[in-house]
C-alpha positions in Angstrom: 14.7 -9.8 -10.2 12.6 -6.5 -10.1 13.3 -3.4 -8.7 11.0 -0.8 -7.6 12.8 2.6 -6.4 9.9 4.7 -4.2 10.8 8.4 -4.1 9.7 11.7 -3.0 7.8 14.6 -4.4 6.9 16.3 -0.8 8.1 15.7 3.0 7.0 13.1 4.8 4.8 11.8 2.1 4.2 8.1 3.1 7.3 6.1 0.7 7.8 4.1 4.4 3.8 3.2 3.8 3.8 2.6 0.5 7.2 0.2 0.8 5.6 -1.9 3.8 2.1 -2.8 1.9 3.9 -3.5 -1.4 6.6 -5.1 0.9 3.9 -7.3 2.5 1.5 -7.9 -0.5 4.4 -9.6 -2.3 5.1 -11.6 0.4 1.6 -13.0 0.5 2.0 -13.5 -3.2 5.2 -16.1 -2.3 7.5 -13.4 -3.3 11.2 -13.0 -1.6 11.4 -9.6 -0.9 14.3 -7.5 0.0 14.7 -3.5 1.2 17.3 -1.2 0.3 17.5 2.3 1.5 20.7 3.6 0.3 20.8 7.2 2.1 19.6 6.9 5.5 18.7 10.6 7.1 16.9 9.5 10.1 19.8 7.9 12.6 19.5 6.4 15.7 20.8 3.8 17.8 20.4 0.0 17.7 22.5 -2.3 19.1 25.1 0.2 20.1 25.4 1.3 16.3 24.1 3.8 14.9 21.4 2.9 12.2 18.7 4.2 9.7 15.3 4.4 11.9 13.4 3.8 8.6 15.7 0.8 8.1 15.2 -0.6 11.3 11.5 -0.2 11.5 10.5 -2.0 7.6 12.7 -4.5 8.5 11.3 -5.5 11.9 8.0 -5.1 10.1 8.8 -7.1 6.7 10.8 -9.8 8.6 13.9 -9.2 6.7 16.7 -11.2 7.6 19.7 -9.1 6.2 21.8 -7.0 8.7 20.7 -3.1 9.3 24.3 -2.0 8.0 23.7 -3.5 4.7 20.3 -2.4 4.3 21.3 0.7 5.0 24.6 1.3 4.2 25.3 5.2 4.3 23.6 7.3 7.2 23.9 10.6 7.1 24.9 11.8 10.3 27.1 14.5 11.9 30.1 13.1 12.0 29.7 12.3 8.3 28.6 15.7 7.3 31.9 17.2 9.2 34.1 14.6 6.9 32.2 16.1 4.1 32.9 19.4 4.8 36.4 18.7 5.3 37.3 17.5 2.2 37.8 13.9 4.2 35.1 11.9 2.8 35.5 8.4 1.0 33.8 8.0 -2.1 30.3 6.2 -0.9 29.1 4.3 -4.1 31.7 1.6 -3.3 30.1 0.3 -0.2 26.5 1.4 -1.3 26.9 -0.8 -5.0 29.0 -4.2 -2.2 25.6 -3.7 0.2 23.0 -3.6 -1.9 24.6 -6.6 -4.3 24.6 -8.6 -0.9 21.2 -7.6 0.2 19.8 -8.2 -3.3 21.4 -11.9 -3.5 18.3 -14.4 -4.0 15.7 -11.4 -4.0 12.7 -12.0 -6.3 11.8 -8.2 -5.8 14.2 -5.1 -4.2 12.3 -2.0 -2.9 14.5 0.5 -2.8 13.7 3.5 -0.2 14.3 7.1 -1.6 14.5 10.3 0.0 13.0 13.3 0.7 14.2 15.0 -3.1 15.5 13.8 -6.1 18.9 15.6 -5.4 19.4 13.2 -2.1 23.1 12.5 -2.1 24.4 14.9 -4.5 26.8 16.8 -1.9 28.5 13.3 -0.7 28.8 11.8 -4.1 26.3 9.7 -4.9 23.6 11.4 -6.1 20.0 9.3 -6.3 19.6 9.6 -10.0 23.2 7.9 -10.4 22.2 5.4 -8.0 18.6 4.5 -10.2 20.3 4.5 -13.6 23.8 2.7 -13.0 21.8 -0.2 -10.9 18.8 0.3 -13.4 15.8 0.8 -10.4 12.2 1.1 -11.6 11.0 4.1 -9.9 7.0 5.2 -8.2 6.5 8.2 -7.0 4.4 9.1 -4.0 3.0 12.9 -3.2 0.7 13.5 -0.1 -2.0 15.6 -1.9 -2.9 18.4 0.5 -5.2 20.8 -2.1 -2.7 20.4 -4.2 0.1 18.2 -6.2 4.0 18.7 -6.3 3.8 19.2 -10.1 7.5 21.1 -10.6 8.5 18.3 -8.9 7.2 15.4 -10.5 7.8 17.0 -13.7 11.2 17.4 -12.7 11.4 13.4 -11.9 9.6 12.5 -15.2 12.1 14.7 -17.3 14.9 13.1 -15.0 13.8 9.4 -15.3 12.1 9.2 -18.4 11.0 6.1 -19.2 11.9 4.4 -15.6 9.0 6.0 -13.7 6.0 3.7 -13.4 3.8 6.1 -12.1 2.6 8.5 -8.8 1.0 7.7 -5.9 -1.0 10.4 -4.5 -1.3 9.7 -0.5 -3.7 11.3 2.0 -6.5 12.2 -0.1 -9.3 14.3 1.4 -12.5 13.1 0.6 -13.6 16.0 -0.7 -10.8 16.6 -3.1 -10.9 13.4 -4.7 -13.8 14.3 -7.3 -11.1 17.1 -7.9 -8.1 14.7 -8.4 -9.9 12.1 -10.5 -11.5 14.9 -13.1 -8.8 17.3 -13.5 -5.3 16.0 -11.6 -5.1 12.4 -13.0 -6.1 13.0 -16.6 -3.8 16.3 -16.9 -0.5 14.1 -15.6 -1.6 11.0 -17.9 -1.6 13.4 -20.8 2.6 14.5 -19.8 2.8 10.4 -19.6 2.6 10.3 -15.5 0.0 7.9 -14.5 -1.4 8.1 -11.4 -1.4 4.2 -10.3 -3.2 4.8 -7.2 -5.1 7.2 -4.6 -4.9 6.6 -0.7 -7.5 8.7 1.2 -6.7 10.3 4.4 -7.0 8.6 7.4 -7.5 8.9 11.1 -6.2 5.6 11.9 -2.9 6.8 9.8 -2.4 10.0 11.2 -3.1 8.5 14.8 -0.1 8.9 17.4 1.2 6.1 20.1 1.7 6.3 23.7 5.1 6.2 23.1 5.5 8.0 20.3 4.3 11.2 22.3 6.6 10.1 25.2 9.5 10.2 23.4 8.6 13.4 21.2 7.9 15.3 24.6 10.9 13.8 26.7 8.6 13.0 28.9 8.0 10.6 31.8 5.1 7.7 31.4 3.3 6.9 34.4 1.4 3.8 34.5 -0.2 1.2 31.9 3.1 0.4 30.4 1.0 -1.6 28.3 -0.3 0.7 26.3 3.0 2.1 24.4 1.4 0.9 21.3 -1.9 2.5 21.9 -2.9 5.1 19.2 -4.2 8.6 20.1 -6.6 10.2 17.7 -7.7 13.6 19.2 -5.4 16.2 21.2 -7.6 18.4 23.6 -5.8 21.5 25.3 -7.1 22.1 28.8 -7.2 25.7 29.8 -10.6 26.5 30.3 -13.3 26.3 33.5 -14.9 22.7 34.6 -18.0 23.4 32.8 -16.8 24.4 29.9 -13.7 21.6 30.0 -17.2 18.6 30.5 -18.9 20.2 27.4 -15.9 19.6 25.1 -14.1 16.6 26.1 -17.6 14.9 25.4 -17.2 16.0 21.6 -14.2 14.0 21.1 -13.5 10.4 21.7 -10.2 8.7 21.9 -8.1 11.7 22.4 -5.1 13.2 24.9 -5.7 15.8 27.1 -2.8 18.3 27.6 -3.4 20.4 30.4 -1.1 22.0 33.8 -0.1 19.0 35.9 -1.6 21.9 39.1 -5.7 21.6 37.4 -6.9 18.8 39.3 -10.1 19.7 38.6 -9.4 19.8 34.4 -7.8 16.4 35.0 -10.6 15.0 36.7 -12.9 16.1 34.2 -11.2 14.3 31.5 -11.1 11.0 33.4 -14.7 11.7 33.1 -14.7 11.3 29.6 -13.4 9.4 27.0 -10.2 10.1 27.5 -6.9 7.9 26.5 -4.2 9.5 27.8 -3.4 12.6 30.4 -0.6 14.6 29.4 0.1 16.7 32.3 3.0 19.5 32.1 4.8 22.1 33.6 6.7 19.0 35.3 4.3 18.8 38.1 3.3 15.5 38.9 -0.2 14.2 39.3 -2.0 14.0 42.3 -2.3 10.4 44.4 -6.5 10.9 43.3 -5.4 11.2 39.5 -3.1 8.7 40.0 -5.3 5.9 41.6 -8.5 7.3 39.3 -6.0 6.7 36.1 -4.8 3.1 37.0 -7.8 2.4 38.0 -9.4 2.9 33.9 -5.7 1.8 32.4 -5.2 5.6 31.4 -1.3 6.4 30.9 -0.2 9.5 32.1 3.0 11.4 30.6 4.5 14.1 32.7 6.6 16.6 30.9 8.7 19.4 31.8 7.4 22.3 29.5 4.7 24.5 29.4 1.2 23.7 27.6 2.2 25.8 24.5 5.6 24.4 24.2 4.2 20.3 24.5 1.3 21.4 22.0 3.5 22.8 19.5 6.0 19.5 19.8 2.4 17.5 19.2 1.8 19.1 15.9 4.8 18.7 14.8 4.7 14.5 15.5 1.5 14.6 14.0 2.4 16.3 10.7 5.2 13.3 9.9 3.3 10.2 11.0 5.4 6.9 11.1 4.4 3.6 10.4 4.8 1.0 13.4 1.9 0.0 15.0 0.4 -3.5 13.8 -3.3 -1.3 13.9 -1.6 1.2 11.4 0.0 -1.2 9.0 -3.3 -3.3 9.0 -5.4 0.1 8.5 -2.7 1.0 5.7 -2.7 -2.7 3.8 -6.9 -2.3 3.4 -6.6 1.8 1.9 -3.7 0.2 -0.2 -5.7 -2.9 -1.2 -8.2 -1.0 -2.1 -6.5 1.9 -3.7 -3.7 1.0 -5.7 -3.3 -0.9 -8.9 -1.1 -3.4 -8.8 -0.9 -4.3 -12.5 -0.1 -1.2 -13.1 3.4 -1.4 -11.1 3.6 -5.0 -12.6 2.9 -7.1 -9.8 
């Protein structure tokens, strides 16, 4: 069987992405894949328990048949933090070793889901870098290259793994950097024995955000073309400004929100006007029977929130600077850059 552990050198860097496609390639190959995430930090509820979101979202998307509490054994949640801090906490490497010996059982391949550092775990007891040598994990590396790469902390993996790492991913790629990265960045880490095993550019597609993603980011209330939870959002325009101005710029962009007062009728109307895909109206004012009729009529959602402009615009950014991977479009957009991008060889697939 062979392992592949996918870890972190910066937040939100795209291991979910990266453990889908391989996930998913493999499986085209004939390949019985299983996922392991060891140290779930993102809980929620399924099924009246609570769960890692991660876990429950790769393995809806992989088609794994082994149960969410052995995929995920440990989630890091309050309660568990408060046994921590008490002094009341079992020792957690029992039950992560019993889950993922059950979830690996008849596996030709394990991708193992790391965390957001290579310290994960540490305070509870089982630290990530116990977990990779005692079960003996492969380990890749992704960094979302922003202008720049995480080098203290992919030197600090390579030290730390030695000989297990199998190479960086570097995710989100401007065009315009990647002359950059191939000339300087990627020779310079092959040189300290990090090779860069593949290069995923940016992408609007990737950093798009559903319907119901923003509802459920803004607390808000969806009105209309229930349909359309899966529906991906591309551009954000704030409206705030007079009719005229309001036509000129919500022709410039295509496929985007508009976030504007649920009281400017006339902003909304305008938008409807345009290529719009979704009206988010707040200050908890609902929209009038014209917007309503006007946005059923073209299959345009509308989310009504509670807060002010500012204070939905600034919740926005924040969704948009941790994209998730869920949407069929957005794993389809994410196998072709992957395809494309990554060597496969190289991780020894």
């Amino acid at each position: 069987m062979k392992t592949l552990f996918i870890g972190s050198a910066s937040g939100y860097s795209g291991k979910s992405l990266v453990a889908i496609c391989l996930g998913k390639i493999l499986q085209e190959k004939g390949l019985k894949v299983g996922f392991f995430k060891p140290l779930g930090t993102a809980p929620c509820m399924e099924c009246d328990s609570v769960v890692d979101e991660d876990a429950v979202n790769i393995k809806k998307i992989l088609g794994l048949d082994d149960g969410l509490a052995d995929i995920c054994p440990v989630v890091i949640t309050h309660d568990l933090l408060m046994k921590m801090f008490k002094g009341e906490l079992p020792d957690q490497k029992p039950a992560i070793a019993s889950a993922y010996e059950k979830v690996s059982k008849g596996k030709d391949v394990m991708i193992i889901g790391g965390g957001r550092t290579i310290s994960e775990g540490r305070a509870i007891g089982a630290p990530t870098t116990d977990l990779i040598r005692e079960f003996d994990w492969r380990c890749l590396i992704v960094d979302r290259y922003f202008n720049k790469v995480s080098l203290d902390i992919i030197f600090a993996y390579k030290q730390t793994l030695k000989d297990r790492m199998d190479g960086l991913i570097l995710n989100r790629v401007e065009e315009h950097n990647r002359s950059h990265v191939e000339k300087l960045i990627v020779p310079f880490l092959a040189k300290n024995g990090i090779p860069v095993v593949g290069m995923i550019p940016n992408d609007a597609t990737l950093s798009a955000v559903s319907v119901s993603a923003l509802c459920t980011a803004l607390g808000g209330e969806l009105l209309g073309a229930q349909d359309k939870g899966d529906m991906l959002v591309h551009n954000f325009v704030v409206g705030a400004m007079n009719v005229e101005q309001a036509h000129h710029r919500f022709r410039k962009r295509q496929n985007k929100a508009v976030i504007t007062g649920g009281d400017r009728v006339d902003l909304q109307v305008a938008a409807l006007e345009t290529s719009t895909r979704i009206l988010i109206l707040t200050g908890g004012i609902s929209p009038h029977p014209m917007i309503t009729a006007k946005a059923e009529e073209l299959g345009v959602p509308v989310i009504v929130v509670s807060e002010d402009t500012m204070g939905a615009v600034g919740k926005i950014e924040e969704l948009m600077g941790r994209p998730r991977m869920r949407e069929q479009e957005k794993v389809d957009r994410a196998l072709e850059l992957f395809r494309n991008g990554v060597d496969m060889a190289a991780l020894g697939f």
